[in-house]
N, C-alpha and C positions, 0 to 999 in steps of 0.2 A: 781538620783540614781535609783528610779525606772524605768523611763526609758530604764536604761542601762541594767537593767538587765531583763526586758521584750526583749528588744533586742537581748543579749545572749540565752535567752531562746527561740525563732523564728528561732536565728542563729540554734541552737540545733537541732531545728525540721526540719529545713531546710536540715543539716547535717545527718537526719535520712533519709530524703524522697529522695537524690539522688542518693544513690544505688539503691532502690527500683524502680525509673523513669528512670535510664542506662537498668536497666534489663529489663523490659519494652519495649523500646525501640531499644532492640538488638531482640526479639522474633522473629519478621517478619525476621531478617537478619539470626536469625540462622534457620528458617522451610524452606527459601528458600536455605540455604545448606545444610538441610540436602536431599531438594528434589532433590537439585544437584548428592548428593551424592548418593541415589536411584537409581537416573537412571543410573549412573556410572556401582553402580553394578549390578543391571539389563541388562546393557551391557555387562559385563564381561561372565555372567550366560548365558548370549542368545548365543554369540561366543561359550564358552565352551562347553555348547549340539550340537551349531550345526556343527562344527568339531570334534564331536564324531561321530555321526550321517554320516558326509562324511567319514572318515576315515571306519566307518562300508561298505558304498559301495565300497571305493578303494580298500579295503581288499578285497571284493567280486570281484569284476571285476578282481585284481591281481590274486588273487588265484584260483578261483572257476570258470572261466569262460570254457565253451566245445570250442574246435575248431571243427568246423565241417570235416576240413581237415586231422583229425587225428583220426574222427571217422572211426569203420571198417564199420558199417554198420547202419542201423534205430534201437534206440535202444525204443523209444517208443512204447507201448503197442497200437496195433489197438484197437478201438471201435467197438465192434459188432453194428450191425445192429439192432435197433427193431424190424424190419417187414424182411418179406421174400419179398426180392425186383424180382417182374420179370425183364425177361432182355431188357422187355420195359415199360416204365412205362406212362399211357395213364396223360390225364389231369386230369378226375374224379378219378383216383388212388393216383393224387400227392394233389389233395385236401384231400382228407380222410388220408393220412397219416402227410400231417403238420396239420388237425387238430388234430389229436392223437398225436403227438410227438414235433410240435416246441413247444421251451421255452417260446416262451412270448405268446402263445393262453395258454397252461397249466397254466401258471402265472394266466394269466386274468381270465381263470375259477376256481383257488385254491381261488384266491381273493371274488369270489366271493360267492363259497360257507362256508369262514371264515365270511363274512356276513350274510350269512343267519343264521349259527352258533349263531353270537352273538345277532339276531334276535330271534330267539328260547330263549335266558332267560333276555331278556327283557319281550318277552312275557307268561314266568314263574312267573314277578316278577307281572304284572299287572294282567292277566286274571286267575289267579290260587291261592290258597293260598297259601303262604311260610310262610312254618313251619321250628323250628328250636330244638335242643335240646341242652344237655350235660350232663356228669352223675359225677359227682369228688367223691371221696373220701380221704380221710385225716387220717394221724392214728400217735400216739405220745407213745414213749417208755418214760417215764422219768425216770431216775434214782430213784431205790427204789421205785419204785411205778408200779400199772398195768397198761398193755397194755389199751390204749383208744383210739375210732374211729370215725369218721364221712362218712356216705353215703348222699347224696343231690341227687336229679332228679329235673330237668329244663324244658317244653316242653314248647315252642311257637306256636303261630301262626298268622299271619294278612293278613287280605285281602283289596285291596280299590275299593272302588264304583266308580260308572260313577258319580257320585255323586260328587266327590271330599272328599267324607269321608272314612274313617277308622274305621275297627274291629280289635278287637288284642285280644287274648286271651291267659294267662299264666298259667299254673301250676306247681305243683314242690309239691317235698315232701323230706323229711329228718328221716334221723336214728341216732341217737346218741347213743354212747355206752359209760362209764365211770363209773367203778366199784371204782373209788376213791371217791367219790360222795356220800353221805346220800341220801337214798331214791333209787329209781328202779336206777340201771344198764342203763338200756336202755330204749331213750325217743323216740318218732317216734311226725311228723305232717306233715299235709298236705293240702297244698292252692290250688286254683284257683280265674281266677281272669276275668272278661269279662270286657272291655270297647267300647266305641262308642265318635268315634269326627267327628264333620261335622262342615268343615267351611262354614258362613253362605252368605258371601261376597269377602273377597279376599280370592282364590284359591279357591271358590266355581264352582263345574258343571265338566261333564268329558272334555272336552276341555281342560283344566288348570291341570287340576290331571294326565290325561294321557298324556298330550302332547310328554313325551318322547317315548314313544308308539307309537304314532301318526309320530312324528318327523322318527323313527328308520325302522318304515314300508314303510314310503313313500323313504326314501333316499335308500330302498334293492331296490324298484322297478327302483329306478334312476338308479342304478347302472346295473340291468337287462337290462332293455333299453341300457345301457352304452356298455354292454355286445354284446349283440343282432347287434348294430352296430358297435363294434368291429369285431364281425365276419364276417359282411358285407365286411366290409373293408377288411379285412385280408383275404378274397374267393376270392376278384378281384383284390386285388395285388401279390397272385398266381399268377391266370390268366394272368397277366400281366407279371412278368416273364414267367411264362410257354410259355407265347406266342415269348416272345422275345427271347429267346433259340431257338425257332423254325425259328423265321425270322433272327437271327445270322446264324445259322447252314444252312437255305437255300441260304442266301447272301455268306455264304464259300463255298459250295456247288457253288454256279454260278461262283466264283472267280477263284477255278479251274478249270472251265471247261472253265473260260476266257484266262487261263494260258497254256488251250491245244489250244486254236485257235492261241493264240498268239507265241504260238512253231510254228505251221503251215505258220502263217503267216512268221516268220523269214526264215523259209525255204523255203516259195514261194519268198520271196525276194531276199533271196541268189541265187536261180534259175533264178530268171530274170533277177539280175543283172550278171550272168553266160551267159545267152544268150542273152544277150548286150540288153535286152527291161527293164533294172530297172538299179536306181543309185545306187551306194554304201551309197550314203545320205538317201535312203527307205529302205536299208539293218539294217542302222544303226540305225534309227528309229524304227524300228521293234522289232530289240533289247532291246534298252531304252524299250518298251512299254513291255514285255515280263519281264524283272527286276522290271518295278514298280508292276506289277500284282501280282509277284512273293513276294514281299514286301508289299503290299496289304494282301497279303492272310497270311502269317505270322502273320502279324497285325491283323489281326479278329480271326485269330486262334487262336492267343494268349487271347483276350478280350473275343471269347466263352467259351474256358476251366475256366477262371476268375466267368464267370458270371455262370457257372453250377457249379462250386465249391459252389459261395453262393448261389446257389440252394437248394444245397445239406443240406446249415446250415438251409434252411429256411423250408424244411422238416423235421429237427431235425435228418437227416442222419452222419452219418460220413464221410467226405470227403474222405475217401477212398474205399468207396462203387464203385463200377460200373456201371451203366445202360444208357438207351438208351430212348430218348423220340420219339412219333411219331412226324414225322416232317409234319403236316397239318397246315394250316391256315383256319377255318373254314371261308366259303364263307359269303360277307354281308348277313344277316338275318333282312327284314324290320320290322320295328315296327310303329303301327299305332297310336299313342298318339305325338299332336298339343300344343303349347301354354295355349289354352283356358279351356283343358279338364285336363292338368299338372296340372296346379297351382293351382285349387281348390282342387283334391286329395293330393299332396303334402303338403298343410296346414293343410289337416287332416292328412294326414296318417304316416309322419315324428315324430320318435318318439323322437328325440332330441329336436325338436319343444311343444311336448307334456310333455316334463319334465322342458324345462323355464315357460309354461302355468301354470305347479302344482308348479313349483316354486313361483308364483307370490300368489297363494292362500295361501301358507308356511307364505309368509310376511301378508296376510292380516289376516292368524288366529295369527301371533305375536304379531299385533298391537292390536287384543283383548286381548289377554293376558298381554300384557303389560300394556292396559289400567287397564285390572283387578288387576293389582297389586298394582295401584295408590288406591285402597279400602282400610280404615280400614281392620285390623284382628278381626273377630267375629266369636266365633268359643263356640259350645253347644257341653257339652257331657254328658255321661252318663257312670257308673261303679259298679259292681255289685262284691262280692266276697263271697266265702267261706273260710273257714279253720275249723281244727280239730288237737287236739293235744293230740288225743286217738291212733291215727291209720294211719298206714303209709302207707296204700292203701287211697285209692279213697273215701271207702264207709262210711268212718265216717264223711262223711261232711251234713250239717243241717245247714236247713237256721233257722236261730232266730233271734231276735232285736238287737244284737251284730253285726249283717251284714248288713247296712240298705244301702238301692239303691244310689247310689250318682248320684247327676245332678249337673254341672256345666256350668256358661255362660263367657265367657272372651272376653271383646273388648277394644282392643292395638291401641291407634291411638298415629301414632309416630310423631314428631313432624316434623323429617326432610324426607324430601322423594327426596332427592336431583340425588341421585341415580335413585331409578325408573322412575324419571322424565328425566332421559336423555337416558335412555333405551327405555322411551317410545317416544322419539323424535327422537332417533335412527332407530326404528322401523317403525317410517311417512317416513324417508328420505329411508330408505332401501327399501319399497314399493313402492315408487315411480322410484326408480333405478330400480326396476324388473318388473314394466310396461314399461320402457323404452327401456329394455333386451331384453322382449319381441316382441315389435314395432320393434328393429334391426332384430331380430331372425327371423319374418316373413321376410324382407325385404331379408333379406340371402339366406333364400329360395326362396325368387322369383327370385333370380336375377340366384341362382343356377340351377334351373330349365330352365331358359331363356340360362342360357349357352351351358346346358348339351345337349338342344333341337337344340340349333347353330351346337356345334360343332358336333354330331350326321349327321346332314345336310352334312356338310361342310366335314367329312369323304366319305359319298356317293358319294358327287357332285366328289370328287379326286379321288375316286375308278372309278367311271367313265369316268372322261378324262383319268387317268392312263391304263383303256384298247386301249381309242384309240390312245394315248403316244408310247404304247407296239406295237401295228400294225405296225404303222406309221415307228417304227425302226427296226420293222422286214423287213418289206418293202425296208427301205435304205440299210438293211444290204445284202437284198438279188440283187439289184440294183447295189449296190459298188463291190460283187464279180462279176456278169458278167460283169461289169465295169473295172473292174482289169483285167482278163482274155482277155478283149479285147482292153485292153493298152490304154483306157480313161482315166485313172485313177491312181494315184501313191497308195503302198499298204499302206502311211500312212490312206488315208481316209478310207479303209476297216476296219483299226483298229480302228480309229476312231468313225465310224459306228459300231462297237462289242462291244465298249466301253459303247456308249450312248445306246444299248437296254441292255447291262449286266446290269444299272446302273436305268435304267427304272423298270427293272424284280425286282430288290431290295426295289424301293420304293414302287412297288405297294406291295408286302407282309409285307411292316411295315404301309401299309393305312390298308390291311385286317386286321389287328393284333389291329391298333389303333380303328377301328371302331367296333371289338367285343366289347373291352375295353367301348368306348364311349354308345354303346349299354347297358352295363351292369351299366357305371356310370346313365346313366338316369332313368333305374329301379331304382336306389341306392335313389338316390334327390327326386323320385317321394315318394318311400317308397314299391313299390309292389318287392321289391328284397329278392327272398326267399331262405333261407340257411336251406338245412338238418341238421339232425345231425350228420352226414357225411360228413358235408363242401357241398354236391352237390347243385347246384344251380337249384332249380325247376324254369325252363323258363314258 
């Protein structure tokens, strides 16, 4: 019997616990429907926007779109000009005005002087003292009862040491007024307060205390340098357009005048084969070469106005300005700087090279700092005050035994340092990656320098076969007409001959063009490349 009913009673508890263990056991089944479910309507929700979202543009393009073909006329407002453009504008003209007006030298210089900006109260907050105030007052009608008031004054001040310590100094004073009150009406007092803390180990020395100081000054001059060869850059890819307008515009230039020989030529052809000395095959030939010319010069006509449009943007002009460039190619100009004599000014004088250099010393004053934070906190101070609760000025303040000097010593040693322990290992590996920076960074330079000095070369050597190129096909060309004239000769080769010096005449003014260019990159790499403040480049 007892048994039996220890059994029913098992049964019982049994009969309790399997609802409890189904429930249990469905949990997993029902979080993964309902994440089912989630995503569902997160799918519905993502469709719904984004067919709102299309339908906003179909509406736009249905409704709102301009046909141009139904335009009467340009309905857009021209852009005035900033500058008074002459109606030719030299190279040292088009540099002083994209440095006055393109967008991104302006950028580059707003950016720059928003740094110095926030340079300026960094170095408010370290080398000056910041002072602070506030002045409140308080006042309460209550019911039945009088008007009653509160005036408070607040002044601050603190300064930090090279030291890595701290001065703070506060005072304040109060007026109270309450005529509900036994006794005066009106109470007045007044504090000040001076203290001194110097830590004596961690965050101890100005290294530590100023670092942000330190840190904010050197990263304005990074950015100067940044600057400085910015400008670099952006005077000799001018130049480099400016020049290439000028070698498009003398290559369209030559293209028609290839287009007038080639008229000529068809019509000496037509002629000869009129007076039975040419075939209709050198007529028709002649032809052909007069249509490609013709198609030639379409094609660069089309790619100069292109490339003087973004001229135009890179002076920060309005493309619908007007003007005219001189069309010169300044002649090679030698320069006397070798391999031997490059590369040891270049390692000094490169000042992107000069900011991975302060870079690396960045890491090695981190790694003292970061050592210094692996110290105990031990930190001494000292604190002094007055008050008076006669007199709501200044002058009732009296030092007596009621104010006695305070000194205090406090040293925190924390038990985990787990943290600063991987900042400071942080700051081994990052030291060692900015001497590594720096080993590339020289290597860069040398090899840029080593290039800049080739390809400089290698423009001259080409300017110089390109004059005896140019003879050489004046030569044939003059050769192939009295050749023609005296029925040697079919007039395709004359054309052919006009062809290969037009084509001569072209390359050598994109050698002039490329080897100012190459002359100007090798100042650049060396470091002696100097920019006014007018964008002019002092050679």
């Amino acid at each position: 019997m007892f048994r039996v009913e220890r059994v029913w009673r098992n049964v019982g508890r049994i009969r309790i616990r399997i609802p409890v263990l189904i429930a249990v056991a469905f949990v997993p089944v029902g979080l993964s429907g309902c994440a089912s479910w989630y995503a569902h309507l997160a799918e519905l929700e993502g469709n719904r926007i984004r067919d709102e979202k299309l339908s906003e543009v179909a509406a736009f393009r249905r409704e709102r779109l301009i046909d141009p073909r139904e335009l009467a006329g340009s309905s857009r407002s021209k852009r005035v000009a900033p500058v008074e453009l002459p109606p030719v504008v030299t190279l040292k003209e088009a540099i002083r005005i994209a440095s006055e007006h393109n967008r991104d030298y302006q950028t580059e210089r707003e950016t720059l002087f928003i740094r110095a900006l926030e340079l300026g109260l960094v170095r408010r907050d370290f080398l000056r003292p910041v002072f602070s105030g506030s002045i409140a007052y308080e006042g309460s009608d209550r019911r039945r009862r009088q008007y009653s008031d509160v005036t408070s004054l607040s002044l601050g001040g603190s300064q930090i040491f090279r030291t890595g310590g701290t001065v703070s100094v506060d005072a304040g004073a109060l007026i109270a007024r309450d005529p509900n009150v036994s006794g005066p009406e009106q109470s007045s007092s007044t504090e000040i307060g001076v203290s001194v803390r110097q830590p004596l180990l961690r965050g101890a020395g100005g290294e530590v205390s100023f670092e942000q100081l330190t840190r904010t000054e050197r990263e304005l001059l990074y950015d100067a340098r940044a600057f400085e060869l910015f400008r670099q850059d952006f005077v000799v890819s001018t130049i480099d357009d400016y020049y290439g307008l000028v070698v498009q515009k003398k290559q369209l230039e030559n293209t028609r005048a290839r287009i007038v020989q080639q008229r000529r030529a068809v019509e000496q052809a037509e002629a000869l084969f009129l007076a039975g000395r040419g075939s209709k095959l050198d007529s028709f030939r002649a032809e052909q070469s007069l249509l490609r010319a013709q198609s030639t010069a379409l094609a660069a006509e089309q790619t100069f106005r292109f490339a003087f449009d973004r001229f135009k943007i890179r002076l920060g002009l309005p493309i619908d300005v007007d003007f005219d460039i001189v069309d010169e190619v300044p002649e090679p100009e030698p320069i006397d700087i070798d391999v031997e004599r490059a590369l040891p000014a270049a390692l000094h004088n490169r000042l992107d090279l000069a900011t991975v250099r302060d870079r690396v010393e960045d890491r090695e004053r981190a790694v003292r700092i970061a050592r210094n934070s692996l110290l105990p906190d031990l930190t001494v101070g000292v604190s002094y005050g007055l008050e008076s609760e006669v007199d709501s000025s200044f002058r009732g303040l009296r030092h007596d035994a009621d104010n006695p000097l305070g000194v205090s010593a406090v040293l925190e040693i924390p038990l985990d340092r787990r943290a600063e322990r991987n900042d400071y290992r942080v700051a081994l590996i990052q030291r060692t990656q900015s001497r590594r920076e720096l080993e590339r960074a020289e290597d860069d330079v040398i090899t840029e320098v080593r290039d800049a000095i080739r390809r400089l070369e290698r423009s001259r050597e080409q300017i110089e076969l390109g004059v005896r190129e140019i003879a050489s096909f004046e030569q044939s060309v003059e050769k192939a007409q009295i050749d023609l004239e005296a029925g040697r000769i079919t007039n395709r080769d004359l054309v052919e001959a006009r062809d290969d010096l037009t084509n001569a005449l072209n390359d050598q003014l994109e050698r002039k063009a490329q080897y100012e260019i190459s002359r100007l990159e090798l100042l650049r790499v060396v470091g002696i490349l100097f920019v006014d403040e007018e964008g002019e480049v002092r050679r």
